[in-house]
C-alpha positions in Angstrom: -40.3 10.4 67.4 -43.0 11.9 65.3 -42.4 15.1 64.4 -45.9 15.8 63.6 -47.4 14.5 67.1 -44.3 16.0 69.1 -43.5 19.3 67.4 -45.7 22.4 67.4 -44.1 23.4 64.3 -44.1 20.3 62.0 -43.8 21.5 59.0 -40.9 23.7 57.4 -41.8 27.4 56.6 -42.2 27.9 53.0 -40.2 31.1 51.5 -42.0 34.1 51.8 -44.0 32.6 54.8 -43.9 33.4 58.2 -43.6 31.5 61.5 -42.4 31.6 64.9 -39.1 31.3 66.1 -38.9 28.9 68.5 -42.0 27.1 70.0 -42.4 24.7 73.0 -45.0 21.4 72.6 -45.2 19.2 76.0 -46.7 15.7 75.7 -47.5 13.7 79.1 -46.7 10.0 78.7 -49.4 7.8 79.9 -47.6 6.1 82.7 -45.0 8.8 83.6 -42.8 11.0 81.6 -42.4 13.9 79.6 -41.8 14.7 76.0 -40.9 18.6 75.7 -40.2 19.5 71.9 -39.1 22.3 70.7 -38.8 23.6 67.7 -36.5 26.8 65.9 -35.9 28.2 62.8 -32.7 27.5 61.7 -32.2 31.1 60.0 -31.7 32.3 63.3 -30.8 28.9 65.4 -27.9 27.5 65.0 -26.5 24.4 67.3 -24.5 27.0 69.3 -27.3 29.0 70.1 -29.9 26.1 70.4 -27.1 25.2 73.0 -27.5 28.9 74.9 -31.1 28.8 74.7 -31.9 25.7 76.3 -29.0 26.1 78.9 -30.9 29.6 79.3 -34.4 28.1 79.3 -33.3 25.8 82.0 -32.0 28.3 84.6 -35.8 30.2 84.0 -35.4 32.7 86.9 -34.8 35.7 85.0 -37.7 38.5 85.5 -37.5 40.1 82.3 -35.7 37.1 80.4 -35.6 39.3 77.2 -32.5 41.8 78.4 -30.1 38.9 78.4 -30.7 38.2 74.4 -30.7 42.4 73.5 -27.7 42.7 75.7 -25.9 40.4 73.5 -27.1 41.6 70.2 -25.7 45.1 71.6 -22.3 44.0 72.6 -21.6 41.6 70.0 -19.0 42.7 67.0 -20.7 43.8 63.4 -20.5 41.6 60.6 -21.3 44.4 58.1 -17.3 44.7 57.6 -16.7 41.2 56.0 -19.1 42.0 53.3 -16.9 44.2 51.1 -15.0 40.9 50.7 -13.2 40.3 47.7 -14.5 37.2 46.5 -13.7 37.5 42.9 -10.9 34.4 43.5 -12.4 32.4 46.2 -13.5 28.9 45.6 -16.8 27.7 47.4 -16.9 23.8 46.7 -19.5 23.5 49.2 -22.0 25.5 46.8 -22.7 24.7 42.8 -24.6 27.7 41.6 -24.0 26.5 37.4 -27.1 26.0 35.7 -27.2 22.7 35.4 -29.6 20.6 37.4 -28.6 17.1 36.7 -27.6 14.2 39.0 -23.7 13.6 38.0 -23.7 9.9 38.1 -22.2 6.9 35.4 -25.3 4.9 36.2 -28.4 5.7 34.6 -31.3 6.8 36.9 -34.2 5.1 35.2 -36.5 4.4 38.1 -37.5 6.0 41.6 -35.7 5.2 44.1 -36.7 3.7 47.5 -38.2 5.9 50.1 -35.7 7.2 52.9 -35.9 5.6 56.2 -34.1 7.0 60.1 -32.2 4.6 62.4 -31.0 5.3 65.5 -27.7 3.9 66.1 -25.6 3.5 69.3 -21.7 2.9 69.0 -20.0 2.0 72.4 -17.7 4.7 73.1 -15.0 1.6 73.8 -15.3 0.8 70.0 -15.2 4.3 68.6 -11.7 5.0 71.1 -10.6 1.8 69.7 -10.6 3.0 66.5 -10.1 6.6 67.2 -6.1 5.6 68.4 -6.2 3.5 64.9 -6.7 6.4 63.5 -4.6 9.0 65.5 -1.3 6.5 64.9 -1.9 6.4 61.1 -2.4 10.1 60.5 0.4 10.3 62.4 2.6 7.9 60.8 1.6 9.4 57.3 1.2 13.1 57.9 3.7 13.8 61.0 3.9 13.6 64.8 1.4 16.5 65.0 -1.3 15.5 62.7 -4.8 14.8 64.9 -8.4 13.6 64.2 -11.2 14.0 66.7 -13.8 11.0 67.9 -16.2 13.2 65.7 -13.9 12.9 63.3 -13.7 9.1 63.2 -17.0 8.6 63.4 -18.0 11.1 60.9 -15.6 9.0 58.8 -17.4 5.3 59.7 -20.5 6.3 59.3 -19.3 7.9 55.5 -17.2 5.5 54.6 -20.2 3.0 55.3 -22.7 4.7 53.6 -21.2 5.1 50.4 -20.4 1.1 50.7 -23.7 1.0 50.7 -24.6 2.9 48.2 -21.9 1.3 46.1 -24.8 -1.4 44.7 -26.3 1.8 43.0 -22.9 3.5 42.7 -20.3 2.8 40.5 -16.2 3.8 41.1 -15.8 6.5 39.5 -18.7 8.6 41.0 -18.0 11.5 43.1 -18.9 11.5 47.0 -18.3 14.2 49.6 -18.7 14.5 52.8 -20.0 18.2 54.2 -20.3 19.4 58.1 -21.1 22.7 59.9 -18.3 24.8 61.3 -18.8 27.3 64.4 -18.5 30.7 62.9 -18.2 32.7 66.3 -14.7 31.5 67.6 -13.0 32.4 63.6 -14.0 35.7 63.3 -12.0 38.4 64.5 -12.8 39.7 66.5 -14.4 36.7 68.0 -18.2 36.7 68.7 -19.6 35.3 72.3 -19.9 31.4 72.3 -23.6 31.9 73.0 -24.2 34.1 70.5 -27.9 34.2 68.8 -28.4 33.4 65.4 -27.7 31.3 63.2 -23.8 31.7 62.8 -22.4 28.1 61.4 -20.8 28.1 57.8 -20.9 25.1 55.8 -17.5 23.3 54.8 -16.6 20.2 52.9 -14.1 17.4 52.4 -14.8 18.3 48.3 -15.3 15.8 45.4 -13.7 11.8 46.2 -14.0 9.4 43.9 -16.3 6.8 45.4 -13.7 3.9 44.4 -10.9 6.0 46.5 -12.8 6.4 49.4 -13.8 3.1 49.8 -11.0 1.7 48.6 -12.2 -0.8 45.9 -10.2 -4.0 45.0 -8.2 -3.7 40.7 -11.1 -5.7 40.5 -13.8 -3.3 41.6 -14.7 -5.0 44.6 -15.1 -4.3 48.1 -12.7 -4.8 50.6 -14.1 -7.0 53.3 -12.5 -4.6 56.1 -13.4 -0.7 56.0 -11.1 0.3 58.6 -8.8 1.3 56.3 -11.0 3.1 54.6 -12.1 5.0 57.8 -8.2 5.6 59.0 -7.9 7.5 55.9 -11.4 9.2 55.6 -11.0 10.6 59.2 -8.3 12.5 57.9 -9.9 13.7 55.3 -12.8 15.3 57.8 -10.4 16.7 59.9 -9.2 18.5 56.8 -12.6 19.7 56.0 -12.9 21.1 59.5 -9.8 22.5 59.4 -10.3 24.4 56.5 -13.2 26.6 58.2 -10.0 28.3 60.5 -7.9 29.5 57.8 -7.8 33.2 57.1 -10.6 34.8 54.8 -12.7 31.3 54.6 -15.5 32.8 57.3 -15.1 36.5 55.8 -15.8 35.0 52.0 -18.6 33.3 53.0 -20.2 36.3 54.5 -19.6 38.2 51.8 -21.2 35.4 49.2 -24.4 35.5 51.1 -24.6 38.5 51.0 -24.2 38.9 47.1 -27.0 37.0 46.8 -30.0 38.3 44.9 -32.4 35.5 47.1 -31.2 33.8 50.2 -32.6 30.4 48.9 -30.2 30.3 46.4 -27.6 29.0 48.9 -29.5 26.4 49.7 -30.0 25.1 46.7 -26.8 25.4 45.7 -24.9 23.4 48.6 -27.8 21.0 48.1 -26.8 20.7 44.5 -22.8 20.3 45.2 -23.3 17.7 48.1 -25.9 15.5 45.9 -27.1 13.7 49.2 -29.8 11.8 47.7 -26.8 10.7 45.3 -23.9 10.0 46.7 -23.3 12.8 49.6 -23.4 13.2 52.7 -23.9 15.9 55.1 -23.3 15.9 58.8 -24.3 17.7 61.7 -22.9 17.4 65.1 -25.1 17.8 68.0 -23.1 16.6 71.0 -23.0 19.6 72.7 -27.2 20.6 72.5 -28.3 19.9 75.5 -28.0 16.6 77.1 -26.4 17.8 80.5 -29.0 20.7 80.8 -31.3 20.4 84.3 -34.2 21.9 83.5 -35.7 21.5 86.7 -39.4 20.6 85.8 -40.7 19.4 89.9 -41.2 15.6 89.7 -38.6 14.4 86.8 -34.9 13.9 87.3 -33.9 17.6 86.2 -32.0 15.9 83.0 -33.8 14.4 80.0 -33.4 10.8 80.4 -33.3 11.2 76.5 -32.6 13.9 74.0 -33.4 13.1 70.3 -34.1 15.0 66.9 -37.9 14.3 65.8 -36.9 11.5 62.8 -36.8 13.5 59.6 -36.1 11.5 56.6 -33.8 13.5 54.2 -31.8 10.6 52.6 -27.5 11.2 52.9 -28.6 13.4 56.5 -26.5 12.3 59.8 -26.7 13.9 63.0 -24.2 13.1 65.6 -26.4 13.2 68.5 -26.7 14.7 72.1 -24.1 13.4 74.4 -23.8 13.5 78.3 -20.3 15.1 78.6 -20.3 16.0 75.1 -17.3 14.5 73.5 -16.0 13.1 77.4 -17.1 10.3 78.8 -17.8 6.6 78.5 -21.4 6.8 77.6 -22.3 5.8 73.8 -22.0 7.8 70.6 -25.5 8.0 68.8 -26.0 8.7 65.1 -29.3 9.3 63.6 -29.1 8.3 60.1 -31.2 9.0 56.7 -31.0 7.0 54.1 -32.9 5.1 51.1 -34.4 1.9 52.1 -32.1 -0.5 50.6 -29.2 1.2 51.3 -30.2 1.4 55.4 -30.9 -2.8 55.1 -27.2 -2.9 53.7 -25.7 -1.0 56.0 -27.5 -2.7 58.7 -25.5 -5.7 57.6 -23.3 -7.5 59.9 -20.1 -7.1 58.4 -20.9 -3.1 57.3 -22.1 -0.6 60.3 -23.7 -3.0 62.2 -20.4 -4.8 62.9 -19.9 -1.9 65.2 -23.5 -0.8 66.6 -24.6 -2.2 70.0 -28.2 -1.2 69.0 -30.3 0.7 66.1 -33.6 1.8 66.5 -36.0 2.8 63.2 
């Protein structure tokens, strides 16, 4: 999945620079098949509206295909009125705008590390509901009758909770690890915008700083358990928390207002990038089940559906991508995460008594 043999727009846009918004690259497979990449800028493609636009794309009977796109942008609410935000009290722990530009670690970082590597992997949807109802019955049992955790957010949790076990050979306790995801903007704001609204309309949200020894549950000793699962019971809870958090009142309007107060749009960037430390000891999540997957495009000669739908590999190291999904989150097809990490760490998790206790299959 080579971005720069699939993708017409390989490269990331540099600031200042210019470049398309969305392009389309179709490859013919010797033999049969299809690959049709495309590509967006994510300042104004977010997974909800990647999500409209292919579900659009695929209907493709629309004479002028424009009016359905300024239509929206007509009808949808203003966001010009959550910019006058008082922010003078609100916390962003998703973002570290202080001036420092050091890696917070208790281990000294004396050589390079290893060059990040993507693996595919595939987790039986059995497994995941196995340990989804672990976890439902012990958020329940420690946080009342009506405390609940998504599949997304179990496996969000396994998949953290056996990175940083991972990591831990590089890593010691008392490092800091967080966990960050996107949150759907449209549905929180009030009043609400259209699910299929354009743009890029996702805030950032965070399960904060964890000591690495509390997540993973480390031994008096400072060892690792042998079993993560209870580990990942109480991580999941501590995703759904971070989710959560993007519905309370005035955590949307803030955020609007903080981007706004910005002197250069980078700087947010750079600033989650520096909070979440992913090269470190973070790691950031995006979930992708809904893009696309059960869209018919109905190209003449192929089965309407992509027998596949995949993110061209990318290796940013603490990156995870909850992939495409037929059905979404319904189902009993398999749960796919792409993964990014450092090259020793992806061999350890690989391991049969980490991740790949769990994984029917991984793919590099």
């Amino acid at each position: 999945m080579d971005k720069d043999i699939l993708s017409l727009s390989p490269n990331h846009p540099k600031p200042g620079k210019s470049c398309p918004p969305v392009t389309l690259k179709i490859t013919e497979v010797s033999g049969g098949g299809l690959f049709v990449c495309f590509s967006t800028h994510h300042a104004i493609f977010d997974g909800g509206f990647i999500k409209a636009f292919l579900e659009y794309f695929g209907q493709g009977h629309d004479e002028y295909p424009e009016l359905a796109f300024l239509d929206e942008a007509i009808e949808r609410p203003l966001m010009s009125p959550y910019i006058s935000t008082n922010i003078s009290k609100a916390m962003f722990p998703e973002y570290d705008f202080s001036p420092s530009n050091t890696v917070t670690s208790t281990h000294s970082i004396s050589e390079k590390a290893p060059k990040a590597v993507c693996v595919l992997f595939s987790i039986p949807n059995e497994i995941l509901s196995e340990i989804h109802s672990e976890a439902l019955a012990h958020v329940r049992g420690k946080h009342g009758e009506k405390a609940f955790v998504s599949k997304a957010d179990t496996l969000s949790a396994m998949i953290w909770v056996y990175v940083t076990r991972s990591r831990f050979a590089h890593l010691s306790e008392q490092d800091h690890t967080s966990f960050t995801t996107a949150a759907d903007a449209r549905p929180r704001l009030s009043p609400p915008f259209s699910p299929g609204a354009w743009g890029n309309v996702y805030t950032q949200t965070t399960t904060g700083q964890i000591p690495v020894g509390e997540l993973i549950q480390t031994s008096s000793s400072g060892t690792l358990p042998c079993d993560a699962v209870p580990a990942i019971l109480d991580a999941s809870w501590r995703v759904r928390q971070a989710v959560s958090k993007a519905s309370t009142p005035g955590y949307i309007p803030a955020r609007i207002a903080l981007a706004a107060s910005l002197p250069d749009p980078t700087m947010e960037g750079k600033a989650f990038t520096k909070a979440l430390q992913p090269g470190h000891a973070g790691l950031g999540c995006s979930v992708w089940t809904h893009m696309g997957a059960d869209v018919d495009f109905g190209i003449p000669g192929t089965g309407g559906r992509a027998d596949y739908v995949r993110k061209t590999w990318s290796a940013n190291d603490g990156s995870m991508n909850i992939m495409q999904r037929r059905g979404m989150t319904k189902g009993n097809v398999p749960w796919e995460v792409l993964l990014a990490l450092r090259e020793d760490d992806m061999e350890r998790i690989c391991g049969p008594n980490e991740l790949g206790r769990w994984a029917s299959t991984w793919c590099a």
